[in-house]
Short mmCIF file of the C-alpha atoms (twelve columns), coordinates in Angstrom:
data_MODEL
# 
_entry.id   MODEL 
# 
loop_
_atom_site.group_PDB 
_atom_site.id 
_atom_site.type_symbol 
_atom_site.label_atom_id 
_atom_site.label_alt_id 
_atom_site.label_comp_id 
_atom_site.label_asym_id 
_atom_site.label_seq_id 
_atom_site.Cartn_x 
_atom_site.Cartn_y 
_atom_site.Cartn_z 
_atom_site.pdbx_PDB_model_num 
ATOM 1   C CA . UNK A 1   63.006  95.434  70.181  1 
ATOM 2   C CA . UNK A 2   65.981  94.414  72.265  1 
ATOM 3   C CA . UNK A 3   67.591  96.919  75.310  1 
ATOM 4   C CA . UNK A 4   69.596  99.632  74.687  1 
ATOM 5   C CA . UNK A 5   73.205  98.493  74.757  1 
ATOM 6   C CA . UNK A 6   74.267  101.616 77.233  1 
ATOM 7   C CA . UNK A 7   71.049  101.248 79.206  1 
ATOM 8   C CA . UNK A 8   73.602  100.802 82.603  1 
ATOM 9   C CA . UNK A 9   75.255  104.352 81.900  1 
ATOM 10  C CA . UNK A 10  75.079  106.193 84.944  1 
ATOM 11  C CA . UNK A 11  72.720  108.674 85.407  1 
ATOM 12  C CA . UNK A 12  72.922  112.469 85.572  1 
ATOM 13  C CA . UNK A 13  72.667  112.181 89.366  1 
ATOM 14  C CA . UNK A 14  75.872  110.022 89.582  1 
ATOM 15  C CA . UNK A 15  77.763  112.657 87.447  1 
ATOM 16  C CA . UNK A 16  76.499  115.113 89.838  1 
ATOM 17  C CA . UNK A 17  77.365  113.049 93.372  1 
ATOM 18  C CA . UNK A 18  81.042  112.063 91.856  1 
ATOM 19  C CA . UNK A 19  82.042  115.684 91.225  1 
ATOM 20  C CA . UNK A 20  80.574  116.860 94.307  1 
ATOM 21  C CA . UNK A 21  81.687  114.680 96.708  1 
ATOM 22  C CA . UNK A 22  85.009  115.555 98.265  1 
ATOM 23  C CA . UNK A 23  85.173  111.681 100.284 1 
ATOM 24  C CA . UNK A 24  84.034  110.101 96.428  1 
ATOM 25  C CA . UNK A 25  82.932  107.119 98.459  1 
ATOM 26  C CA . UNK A 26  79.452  106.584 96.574  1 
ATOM 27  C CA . UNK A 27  81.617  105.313 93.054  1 
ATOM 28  C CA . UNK A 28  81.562  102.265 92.253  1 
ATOM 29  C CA . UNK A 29  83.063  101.034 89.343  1 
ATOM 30  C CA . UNK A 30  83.504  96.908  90.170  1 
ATOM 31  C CA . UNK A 31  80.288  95.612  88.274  1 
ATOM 32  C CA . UNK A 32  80.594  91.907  88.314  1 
ATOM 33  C CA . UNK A 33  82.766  90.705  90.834  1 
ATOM 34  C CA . UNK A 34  82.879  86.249  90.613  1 
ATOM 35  C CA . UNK A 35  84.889  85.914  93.499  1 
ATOM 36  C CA . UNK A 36  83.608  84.504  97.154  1 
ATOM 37  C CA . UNK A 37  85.335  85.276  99.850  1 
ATOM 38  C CA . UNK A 38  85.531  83.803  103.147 1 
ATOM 39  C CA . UNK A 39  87.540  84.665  106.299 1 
ATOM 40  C CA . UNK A 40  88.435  81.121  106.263 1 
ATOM 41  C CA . UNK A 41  89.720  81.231  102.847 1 
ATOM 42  C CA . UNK A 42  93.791  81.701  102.793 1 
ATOM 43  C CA . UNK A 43  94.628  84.806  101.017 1 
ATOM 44  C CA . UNK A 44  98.019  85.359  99.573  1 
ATOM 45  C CA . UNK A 45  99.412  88.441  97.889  1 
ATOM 46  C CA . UNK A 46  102.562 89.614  96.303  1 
ATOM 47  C CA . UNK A 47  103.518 91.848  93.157  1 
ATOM 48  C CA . UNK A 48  104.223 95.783  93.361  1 
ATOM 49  C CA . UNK A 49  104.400 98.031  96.105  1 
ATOM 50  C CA . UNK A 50  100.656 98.729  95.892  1 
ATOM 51  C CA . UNK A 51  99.968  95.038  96.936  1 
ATOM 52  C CA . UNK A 52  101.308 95.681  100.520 1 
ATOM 53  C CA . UNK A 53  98.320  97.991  101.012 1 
ATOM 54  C CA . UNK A 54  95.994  95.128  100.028 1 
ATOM 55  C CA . UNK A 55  97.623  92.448  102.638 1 
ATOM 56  C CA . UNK A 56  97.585  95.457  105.428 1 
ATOM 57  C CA . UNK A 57  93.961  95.976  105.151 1 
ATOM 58  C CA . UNK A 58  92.973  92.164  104.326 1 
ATOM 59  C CA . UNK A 59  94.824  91.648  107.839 1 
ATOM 60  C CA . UNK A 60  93.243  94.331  109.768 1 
ATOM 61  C CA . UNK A 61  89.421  93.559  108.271 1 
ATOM 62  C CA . UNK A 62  89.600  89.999  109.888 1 
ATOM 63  C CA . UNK A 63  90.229  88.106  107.019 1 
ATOM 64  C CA . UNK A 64  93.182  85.416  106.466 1 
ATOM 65  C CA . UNK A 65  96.262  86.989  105.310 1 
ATOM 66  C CA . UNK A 66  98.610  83.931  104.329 1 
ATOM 67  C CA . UNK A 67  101.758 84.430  105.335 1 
ATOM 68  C CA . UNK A 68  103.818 81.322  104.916 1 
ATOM 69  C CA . UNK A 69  107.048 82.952  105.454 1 
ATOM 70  C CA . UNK A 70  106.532 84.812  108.619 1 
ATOM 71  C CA . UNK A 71  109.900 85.005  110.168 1 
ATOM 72  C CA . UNK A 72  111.241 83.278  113.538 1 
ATOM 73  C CA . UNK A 73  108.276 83.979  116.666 1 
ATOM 74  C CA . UNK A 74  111.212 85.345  119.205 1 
ATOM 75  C CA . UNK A 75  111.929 88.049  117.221 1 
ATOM 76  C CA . UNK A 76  110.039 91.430  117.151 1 
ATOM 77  C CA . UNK A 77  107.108 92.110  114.476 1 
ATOM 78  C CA . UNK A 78  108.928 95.171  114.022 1 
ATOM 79  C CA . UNK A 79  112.034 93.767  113.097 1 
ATOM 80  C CA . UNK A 80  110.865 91.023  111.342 1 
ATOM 81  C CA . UNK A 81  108.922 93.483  109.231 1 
ATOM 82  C CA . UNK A 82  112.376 95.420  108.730 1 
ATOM 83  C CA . UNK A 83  113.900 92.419  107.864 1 
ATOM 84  C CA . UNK A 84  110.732 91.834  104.576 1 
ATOM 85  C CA . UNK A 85  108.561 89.293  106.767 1 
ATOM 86  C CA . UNK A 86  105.061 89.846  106.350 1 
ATOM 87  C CA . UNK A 87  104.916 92.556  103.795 1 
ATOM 88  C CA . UNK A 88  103.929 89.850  101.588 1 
ATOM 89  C CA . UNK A 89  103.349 85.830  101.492 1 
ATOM 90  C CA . UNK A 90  106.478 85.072  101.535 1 
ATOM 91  C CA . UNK A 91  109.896 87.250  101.469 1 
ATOM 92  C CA . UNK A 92  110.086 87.695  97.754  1 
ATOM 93  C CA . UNK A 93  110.059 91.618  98.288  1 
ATOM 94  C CA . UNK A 94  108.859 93.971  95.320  1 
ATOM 95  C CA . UNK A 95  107.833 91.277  92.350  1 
ATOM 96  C CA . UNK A 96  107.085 93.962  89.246  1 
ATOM 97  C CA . UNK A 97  106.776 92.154  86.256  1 
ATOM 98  C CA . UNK A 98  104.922 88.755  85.326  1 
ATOM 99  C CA . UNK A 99  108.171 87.854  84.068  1 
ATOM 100 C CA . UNK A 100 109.515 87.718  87.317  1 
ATOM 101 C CA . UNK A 101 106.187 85.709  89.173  1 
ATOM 102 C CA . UNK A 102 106.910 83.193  86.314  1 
ATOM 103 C CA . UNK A 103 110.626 82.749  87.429  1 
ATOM 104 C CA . UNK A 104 109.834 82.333  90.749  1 
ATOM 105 C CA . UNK A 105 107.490 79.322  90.390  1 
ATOM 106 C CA . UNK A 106 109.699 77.654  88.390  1 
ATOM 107 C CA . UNK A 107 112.853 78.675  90.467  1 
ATOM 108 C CA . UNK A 108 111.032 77.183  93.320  1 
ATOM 109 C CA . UNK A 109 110.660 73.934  91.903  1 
ATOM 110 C CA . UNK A 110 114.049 73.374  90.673  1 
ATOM 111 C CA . UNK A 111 112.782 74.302  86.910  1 
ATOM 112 C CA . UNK A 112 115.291 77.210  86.325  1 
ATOM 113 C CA . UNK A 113 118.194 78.021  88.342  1 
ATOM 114 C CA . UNK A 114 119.700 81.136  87.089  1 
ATOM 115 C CA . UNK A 115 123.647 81.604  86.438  1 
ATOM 116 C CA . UNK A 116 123.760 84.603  88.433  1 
ATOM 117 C CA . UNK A 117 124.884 83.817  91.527  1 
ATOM 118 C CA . UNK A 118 125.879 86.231  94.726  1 
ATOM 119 C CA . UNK A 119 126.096 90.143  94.121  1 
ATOM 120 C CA . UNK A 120 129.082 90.878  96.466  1 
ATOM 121 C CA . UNK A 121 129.233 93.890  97.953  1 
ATOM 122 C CA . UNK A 122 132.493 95.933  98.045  1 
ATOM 123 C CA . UNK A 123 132.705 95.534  101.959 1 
ATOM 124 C CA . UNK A 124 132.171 91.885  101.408 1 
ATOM 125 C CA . UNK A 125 128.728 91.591  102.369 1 
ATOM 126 C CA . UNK A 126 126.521 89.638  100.010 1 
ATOM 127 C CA . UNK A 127 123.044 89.861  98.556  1 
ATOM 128 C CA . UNK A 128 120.624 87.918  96.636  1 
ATOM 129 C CA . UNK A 129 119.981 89.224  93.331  1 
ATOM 130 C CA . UNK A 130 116.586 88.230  93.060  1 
ATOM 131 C CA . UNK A 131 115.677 89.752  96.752  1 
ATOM 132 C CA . UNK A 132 118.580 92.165  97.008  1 
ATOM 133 C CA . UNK A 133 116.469 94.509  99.457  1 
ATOM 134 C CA . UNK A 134 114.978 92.203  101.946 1 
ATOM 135 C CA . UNK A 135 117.777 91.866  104.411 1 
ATOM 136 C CA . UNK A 136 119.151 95.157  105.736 1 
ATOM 137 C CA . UNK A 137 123.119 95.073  105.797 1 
ATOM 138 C CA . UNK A 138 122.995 92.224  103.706 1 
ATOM 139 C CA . UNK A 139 123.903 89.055  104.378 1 
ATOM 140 C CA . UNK A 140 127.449 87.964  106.018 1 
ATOM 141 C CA . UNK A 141 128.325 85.460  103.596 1 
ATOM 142 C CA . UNK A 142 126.922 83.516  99.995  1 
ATOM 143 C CA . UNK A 143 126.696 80.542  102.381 1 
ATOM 144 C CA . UNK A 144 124.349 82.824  104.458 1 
ATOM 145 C CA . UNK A 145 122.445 83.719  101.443 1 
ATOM 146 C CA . UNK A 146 122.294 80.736  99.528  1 
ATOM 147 C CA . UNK A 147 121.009 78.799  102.910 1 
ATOM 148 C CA . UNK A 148 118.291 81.937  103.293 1 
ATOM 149 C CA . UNK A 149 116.967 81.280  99.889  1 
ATOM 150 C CA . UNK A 150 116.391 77.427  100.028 1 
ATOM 151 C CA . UNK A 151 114.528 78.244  103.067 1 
ATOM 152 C CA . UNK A 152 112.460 81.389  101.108 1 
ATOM 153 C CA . UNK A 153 112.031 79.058  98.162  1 
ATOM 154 C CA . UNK A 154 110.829 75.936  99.944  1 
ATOM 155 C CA . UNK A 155 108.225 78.703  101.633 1 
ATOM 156 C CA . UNK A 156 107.272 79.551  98.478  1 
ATOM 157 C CA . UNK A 157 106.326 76.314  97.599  1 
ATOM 158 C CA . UNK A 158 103.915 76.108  100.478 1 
ATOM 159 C CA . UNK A 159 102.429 79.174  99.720  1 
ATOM 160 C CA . UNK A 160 101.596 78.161  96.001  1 
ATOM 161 C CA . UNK A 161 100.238 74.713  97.454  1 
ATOM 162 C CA . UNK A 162 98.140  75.559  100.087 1 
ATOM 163 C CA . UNK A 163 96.405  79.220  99.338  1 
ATOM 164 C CA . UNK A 164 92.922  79.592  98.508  1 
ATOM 165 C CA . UNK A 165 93.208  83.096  96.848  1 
ATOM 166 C CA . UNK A 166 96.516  84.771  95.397  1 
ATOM 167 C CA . UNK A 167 96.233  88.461  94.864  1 
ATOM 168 C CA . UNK A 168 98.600  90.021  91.892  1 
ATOM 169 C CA . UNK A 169 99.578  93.034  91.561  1 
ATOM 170 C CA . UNK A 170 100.728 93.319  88.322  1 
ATOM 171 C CA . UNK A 171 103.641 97.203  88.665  1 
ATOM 172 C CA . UNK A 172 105.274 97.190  85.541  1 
ATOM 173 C CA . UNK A 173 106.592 95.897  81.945  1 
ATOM 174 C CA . UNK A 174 110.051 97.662  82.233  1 
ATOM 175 C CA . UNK A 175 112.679 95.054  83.141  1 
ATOM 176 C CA . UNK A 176 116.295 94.208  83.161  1 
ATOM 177 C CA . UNK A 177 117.204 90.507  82.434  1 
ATOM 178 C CA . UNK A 178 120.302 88.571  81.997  1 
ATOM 179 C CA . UNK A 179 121.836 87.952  78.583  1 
ATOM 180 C CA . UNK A 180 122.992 84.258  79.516  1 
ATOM 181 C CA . UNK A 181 119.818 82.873  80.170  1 
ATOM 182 C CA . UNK A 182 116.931 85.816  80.456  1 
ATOM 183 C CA . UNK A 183 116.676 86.001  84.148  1 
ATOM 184 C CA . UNK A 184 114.864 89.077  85.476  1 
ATOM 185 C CA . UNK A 185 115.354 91.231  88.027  1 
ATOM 186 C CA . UNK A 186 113.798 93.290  90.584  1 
ATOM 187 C CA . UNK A 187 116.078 96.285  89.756  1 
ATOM 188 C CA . UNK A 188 118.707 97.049  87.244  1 
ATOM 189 C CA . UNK A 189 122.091 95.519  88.382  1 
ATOM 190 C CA . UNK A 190 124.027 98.608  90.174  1 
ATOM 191 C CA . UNK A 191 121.384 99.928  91.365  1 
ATOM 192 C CA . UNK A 192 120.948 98.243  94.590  1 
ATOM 193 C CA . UNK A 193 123.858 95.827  94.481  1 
ATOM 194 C CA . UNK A 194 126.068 94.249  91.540  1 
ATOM 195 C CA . UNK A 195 127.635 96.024  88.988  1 
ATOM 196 C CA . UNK A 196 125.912 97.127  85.645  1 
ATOM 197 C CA . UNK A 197 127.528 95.722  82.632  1 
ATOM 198 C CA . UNK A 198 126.120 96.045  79.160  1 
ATOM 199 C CA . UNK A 199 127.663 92.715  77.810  1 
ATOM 200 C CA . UNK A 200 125.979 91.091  80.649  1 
ATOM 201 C CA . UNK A 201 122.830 92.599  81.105  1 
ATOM 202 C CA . UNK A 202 119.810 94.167  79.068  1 
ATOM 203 C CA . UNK A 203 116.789 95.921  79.052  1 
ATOM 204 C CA . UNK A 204 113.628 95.220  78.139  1 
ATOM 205 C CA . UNK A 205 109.665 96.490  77.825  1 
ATOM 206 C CA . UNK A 206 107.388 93.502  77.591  1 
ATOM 207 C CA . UNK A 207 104.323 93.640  75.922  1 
ATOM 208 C CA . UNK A 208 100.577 92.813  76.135  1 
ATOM 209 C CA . UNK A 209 101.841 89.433  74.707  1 
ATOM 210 C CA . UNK A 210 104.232 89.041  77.101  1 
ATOM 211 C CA . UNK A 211 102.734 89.504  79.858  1 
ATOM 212 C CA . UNK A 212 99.591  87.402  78.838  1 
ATOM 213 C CA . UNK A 213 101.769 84.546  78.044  1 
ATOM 214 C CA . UNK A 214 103.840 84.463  81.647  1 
ATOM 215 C CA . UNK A 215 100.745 84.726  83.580  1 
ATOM 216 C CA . UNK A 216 99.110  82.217  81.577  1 
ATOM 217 C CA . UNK A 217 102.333 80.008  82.368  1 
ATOM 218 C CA . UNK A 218 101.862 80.928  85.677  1 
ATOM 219 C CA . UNK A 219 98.244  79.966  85.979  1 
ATOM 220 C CA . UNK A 220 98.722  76.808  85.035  1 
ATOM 221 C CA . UNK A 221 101.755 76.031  86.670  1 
ATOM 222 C CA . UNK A 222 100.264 77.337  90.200  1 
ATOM 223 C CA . UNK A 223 96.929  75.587  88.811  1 
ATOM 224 C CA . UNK A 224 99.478  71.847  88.573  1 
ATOM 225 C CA . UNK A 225 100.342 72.083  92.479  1 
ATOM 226 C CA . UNK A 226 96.921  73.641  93.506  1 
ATOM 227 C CA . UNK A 227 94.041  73.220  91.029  1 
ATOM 228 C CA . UNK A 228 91.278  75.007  93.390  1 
ATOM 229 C CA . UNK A 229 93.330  78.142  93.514  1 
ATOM 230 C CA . UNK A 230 92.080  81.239  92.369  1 
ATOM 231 C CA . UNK A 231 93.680  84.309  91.200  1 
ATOM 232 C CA . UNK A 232 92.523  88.294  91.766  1 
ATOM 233 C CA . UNK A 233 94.715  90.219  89.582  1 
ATOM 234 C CA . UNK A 234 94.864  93.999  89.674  1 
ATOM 235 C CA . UNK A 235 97.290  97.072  88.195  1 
ATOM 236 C CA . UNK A 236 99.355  99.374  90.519  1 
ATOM 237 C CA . UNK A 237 98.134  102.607 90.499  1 
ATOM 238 C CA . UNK A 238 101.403 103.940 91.439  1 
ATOM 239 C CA . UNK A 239 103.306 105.622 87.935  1 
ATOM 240 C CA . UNK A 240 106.598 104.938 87.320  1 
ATOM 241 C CA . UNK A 241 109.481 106.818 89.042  1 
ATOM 242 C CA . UNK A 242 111.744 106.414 85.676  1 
ATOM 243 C CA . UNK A 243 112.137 104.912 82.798  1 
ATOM 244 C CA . UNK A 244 115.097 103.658 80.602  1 
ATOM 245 C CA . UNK A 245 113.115 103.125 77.425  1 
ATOM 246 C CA . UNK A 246 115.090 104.580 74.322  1 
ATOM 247 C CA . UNK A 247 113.682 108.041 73.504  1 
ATOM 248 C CA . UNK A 248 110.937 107.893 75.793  1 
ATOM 249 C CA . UNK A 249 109.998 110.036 78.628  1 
ATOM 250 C CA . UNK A 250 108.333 108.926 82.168  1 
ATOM 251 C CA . UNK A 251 104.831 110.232 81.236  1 
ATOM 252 C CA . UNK A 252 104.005 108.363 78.278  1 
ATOM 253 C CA . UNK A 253 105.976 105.343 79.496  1 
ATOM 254 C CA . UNK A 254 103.658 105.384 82.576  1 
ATOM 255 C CA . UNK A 255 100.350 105.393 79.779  1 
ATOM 256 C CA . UNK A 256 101.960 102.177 77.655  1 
ATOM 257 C CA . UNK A 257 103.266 100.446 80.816  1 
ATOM 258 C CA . UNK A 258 99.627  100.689 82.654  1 
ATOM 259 C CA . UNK A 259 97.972  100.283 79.325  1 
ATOM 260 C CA . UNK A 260 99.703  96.916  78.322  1 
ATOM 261 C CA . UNK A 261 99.167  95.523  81.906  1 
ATOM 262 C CA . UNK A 262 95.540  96.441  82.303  1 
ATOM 263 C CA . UNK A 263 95.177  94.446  78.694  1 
ATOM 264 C CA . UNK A 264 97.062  91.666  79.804  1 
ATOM 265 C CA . UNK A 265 94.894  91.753  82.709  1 
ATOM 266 C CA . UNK A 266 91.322  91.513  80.934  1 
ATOM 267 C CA . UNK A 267 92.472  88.721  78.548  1 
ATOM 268 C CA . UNK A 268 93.828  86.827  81.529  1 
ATOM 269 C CA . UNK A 269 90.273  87.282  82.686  1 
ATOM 270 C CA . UNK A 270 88.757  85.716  79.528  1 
ATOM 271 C CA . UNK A 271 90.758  83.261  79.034  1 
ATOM 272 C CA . UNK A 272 90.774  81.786  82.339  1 
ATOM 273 C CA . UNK A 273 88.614  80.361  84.905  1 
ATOM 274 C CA . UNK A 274 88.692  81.444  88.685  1 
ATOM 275 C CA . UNK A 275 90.439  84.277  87.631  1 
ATOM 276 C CA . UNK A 276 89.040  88.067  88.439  1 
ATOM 277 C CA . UNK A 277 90.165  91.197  87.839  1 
ATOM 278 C CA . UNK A 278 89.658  94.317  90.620  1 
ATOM 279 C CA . UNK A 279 89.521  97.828  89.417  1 
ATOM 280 C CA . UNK A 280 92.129  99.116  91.659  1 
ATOM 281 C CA . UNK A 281 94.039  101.350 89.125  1 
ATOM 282 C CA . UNK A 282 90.582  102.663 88.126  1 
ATOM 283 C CA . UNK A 283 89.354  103.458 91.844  1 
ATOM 284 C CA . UNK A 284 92.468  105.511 92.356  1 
ATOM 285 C CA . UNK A 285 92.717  107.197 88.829  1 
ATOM 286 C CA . UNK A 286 89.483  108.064 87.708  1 
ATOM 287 C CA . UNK A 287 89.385  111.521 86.715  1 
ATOM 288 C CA . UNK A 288 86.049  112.061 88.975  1 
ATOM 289 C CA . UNK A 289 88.458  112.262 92.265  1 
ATOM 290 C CA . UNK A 290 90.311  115.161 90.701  1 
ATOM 291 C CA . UNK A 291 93.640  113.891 92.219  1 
ATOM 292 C CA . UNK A 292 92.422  113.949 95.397  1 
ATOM 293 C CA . UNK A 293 94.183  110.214 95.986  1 
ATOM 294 C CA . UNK A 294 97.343  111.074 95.185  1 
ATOM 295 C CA . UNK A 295 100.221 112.413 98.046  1 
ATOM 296 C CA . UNK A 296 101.735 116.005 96.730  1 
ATOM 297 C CA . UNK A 297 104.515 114.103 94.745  1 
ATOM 298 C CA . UNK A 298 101.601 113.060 92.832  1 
ATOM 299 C CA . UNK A 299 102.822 109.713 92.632  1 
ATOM 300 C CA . UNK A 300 102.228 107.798 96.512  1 
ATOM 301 C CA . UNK A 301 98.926  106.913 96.578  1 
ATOM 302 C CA . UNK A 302 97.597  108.039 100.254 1 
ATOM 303 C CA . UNK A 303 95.347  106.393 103.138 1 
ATOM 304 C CA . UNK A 304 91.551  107.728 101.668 1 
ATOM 305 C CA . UNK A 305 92.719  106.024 98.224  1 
ATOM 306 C CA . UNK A 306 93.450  102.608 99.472  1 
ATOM 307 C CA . UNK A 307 90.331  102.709 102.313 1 
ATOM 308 C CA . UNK A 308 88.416  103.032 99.251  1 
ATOM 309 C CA . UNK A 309 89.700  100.358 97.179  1 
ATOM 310 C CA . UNK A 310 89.430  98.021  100.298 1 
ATOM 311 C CA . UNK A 311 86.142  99.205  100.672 1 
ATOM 312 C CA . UNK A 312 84.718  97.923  97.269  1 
ATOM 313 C CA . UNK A 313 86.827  94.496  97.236  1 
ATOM 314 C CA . UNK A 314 85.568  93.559  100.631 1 
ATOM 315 C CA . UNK A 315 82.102  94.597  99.802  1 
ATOM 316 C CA . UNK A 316 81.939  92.490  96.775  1 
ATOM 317 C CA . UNK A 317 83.983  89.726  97.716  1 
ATOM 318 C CA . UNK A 318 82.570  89.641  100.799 1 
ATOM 319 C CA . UNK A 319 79.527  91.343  101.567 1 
ATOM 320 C CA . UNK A 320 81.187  93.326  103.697 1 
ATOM 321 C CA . UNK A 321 77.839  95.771  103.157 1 
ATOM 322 C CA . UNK A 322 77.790  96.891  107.090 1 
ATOM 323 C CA . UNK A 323 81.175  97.629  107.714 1 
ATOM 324 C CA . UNK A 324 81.425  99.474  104.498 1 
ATOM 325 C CA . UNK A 325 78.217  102.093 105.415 1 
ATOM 326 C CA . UNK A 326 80.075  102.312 108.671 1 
ATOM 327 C CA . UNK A 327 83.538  103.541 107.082 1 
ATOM 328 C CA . UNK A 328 81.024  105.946 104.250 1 
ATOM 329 C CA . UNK A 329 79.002  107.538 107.278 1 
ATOM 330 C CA . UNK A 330 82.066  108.296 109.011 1 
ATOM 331 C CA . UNK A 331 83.756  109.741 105.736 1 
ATOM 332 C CA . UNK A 332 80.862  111.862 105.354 1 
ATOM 333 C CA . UNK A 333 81.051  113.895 108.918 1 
ATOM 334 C CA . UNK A 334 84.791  114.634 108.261 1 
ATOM 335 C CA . UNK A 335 85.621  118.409 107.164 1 
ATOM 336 C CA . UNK A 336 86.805  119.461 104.134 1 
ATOM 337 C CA . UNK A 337 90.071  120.372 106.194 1 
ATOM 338 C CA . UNK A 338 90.546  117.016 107.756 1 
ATOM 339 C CA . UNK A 339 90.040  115.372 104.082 1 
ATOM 340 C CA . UNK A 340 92.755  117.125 103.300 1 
ATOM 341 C CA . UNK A 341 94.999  116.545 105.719 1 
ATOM 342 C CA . UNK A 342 94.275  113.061 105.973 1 
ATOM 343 C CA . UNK A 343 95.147  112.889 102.596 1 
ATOM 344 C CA . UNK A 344 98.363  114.507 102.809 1 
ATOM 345 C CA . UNK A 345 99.346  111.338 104.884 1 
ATOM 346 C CA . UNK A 346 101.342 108.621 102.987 1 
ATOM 347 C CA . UNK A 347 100.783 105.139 103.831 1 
ATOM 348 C CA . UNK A 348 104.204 103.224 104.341 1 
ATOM 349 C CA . UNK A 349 104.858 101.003 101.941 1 
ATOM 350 C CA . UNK A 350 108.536 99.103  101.172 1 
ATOM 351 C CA . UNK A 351 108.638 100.242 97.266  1 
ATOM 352 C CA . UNK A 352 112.289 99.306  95.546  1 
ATOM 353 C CA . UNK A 353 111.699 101.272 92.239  1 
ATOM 354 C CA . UNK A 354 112.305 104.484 94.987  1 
ATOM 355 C CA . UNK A 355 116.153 103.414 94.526  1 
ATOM 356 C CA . UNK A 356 115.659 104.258 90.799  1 
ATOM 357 C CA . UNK A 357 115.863 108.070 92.024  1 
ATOM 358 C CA . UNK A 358 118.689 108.003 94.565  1 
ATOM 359 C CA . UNK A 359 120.731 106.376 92.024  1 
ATOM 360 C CA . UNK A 360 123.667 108.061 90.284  1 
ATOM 361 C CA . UNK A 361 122.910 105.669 87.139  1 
ATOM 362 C CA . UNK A 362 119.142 107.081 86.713  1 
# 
């Protein structure tokens, strides 16, 4: 007679302590976790919003945040961070969509160089259109610009060769591409620089397809200039702030978006060697924290939410056991009132689709 398929079901007693506890720091819901991490091991991240959470913590823990783009030493960390240094590998900004990871692999080695040049603004100053966030003010000139992103790209390259571990976070499906020669942005043209124009631009959701297919792409192309490199790939727990999807409304655009990347994300999984999947999204969404990790917009995930996530991915990539029962004991002497107010605390976090809602075009 062979085991009961569900025999690792939680028990009553799990159902009981995940309810119960206000802190929710006993749930675990990693499993099987391949990945061995080091603190010699180079970690790089980049994708949505959520992934600057990741890199803070990864940082702060000990462990070797990769930043191969870290911004001139004589100027402030402050500014520097102002200025997109550090919130990621390298000063790509917000990178949504696998789409857009694809596109910057091959824009960094020369393999597609989009038609779409400067985005001028209408006091002259000029952006990139692919970063057209990370440099407050913008730049002074497309000279400027174009000489910032040879020096971004070339950093790009040395952050695909030389990291041990990239970290994904794959946002969202939703993007807007060019019509000449499907190059994606970060944002919808007008939103945050250039000018929309229907005959030039369009919109489009990908699908579970999609989005296996570029990160596949991607594997192997990171996988051609770095074959030991392994890849973590989680979903943003953060729901989208709009959508432009014909007849559809934010809610259920949220479900498909999240659904299609968290597929994309298991058959990347399967397919692929030395790459792992982290239950991020389901850490923060799970129905047993009633909420609890969301900020009151219901939307910014706050502090207790990511502590937890950190929590469980350095405890299983890591064995991270000690530091982990010291964050849980300390969790489990706070009030009900300071929970709460802790929670009410948003952790900063540069997010781009935020523009999405001051615009007059949303």
């Amino acid at each position: 007679m062979t085991d009961h398929p569900y025999k690792s079901l939680p028990d009553k007693a799990f159902w009981r302590r995940s309810v119960a506890a206000p802190h929710m720091a006993d749930v675990d819901p990693v499993g099987v976790f391949e990945l061995q991490l080091t603190r010699e091991k180079k970690v790089a991240t980049a994708g949505s919003c959520f992934a600057q959470h990741i890199a803070r913590h990864l940082k702060s823990s000990g462990f070797q945040y990769y930043v191969a783009e870290p911004g001139h030493a004589i100027v402030p960390e402050q500014i520097r961070t102002e200025h997109g240094y550090g919130l990621f590998s390298a000063r790509y900004g917000n990178i949504y969509t696998a789409r857009q990871l694809l596109q910057l692999i091959d824009r960094a080695y020369g393999r597609f160089m989009p038609e779409e040049g400067a985005w001028v603004d209408a006091d002259g100053s000029v952006r990139d259109p692919f970063r057209p966030t990370v440099q407050p003010g913008n730049f002074i000139s497309v000279a400027e610009m174009e000489g910032d992103r040879a020096q971004h790209l070339a950093a790009v390259r040395e952050m695909f060769e030389t990291l041990d571990v990239f970290v994904f976070t794959l946002g969202l499906t939703e993007c807007w591409r060019s019509r000449a020669d499907g190059a994606v942005f970060p944002l919808c043209p007008g939103v945050s620089g250039g000018e929309f124009d229907a005959d030039k631009y369009e919109f489009y959701n990908q699908t579970a397809d999609d989005v296996t297919a570029d990160m596949s792409a991607f594997i192997e192309k990171l996988r051609a200039v770095n074959p030991a490199a392994e890849v973590v790939l989680t979903v943003s727990p953060v729901p989208l702030m709009a959508t432009a999807e014909p007849g559809a409304q934010v809610l259920s655009a949220t479900t498909y978006s999240k659904a299609v990347l968290r597929v994309a994300a298991e058959t990347l999984r399967q397919r692929h060697t030395g790459v792992h999947y982290f239950p991020s999204f389901e850490v923060i969404t799970g129905a047993y924290n009633r909420g609890q990790y969301y900020a009151d917009d219901l939307r910014n995930v706050v502090e207790d939410g990511v502590e937890h996530v950190m929590r469980l991915f350095l405890r299983h990539a890591a064995g991270e056991d000690a530091a982990s029962a010291e964050v849980d004991a300390k969790a489990d002497d706070t009030s009900e009132d300071d929970f709460l107010a802790k929670s009410a605390a948003l952790v900063e976090a540069e997010c781009d689709e935020i523009l999405l809602d001051q615009s007059a075009e949303s």
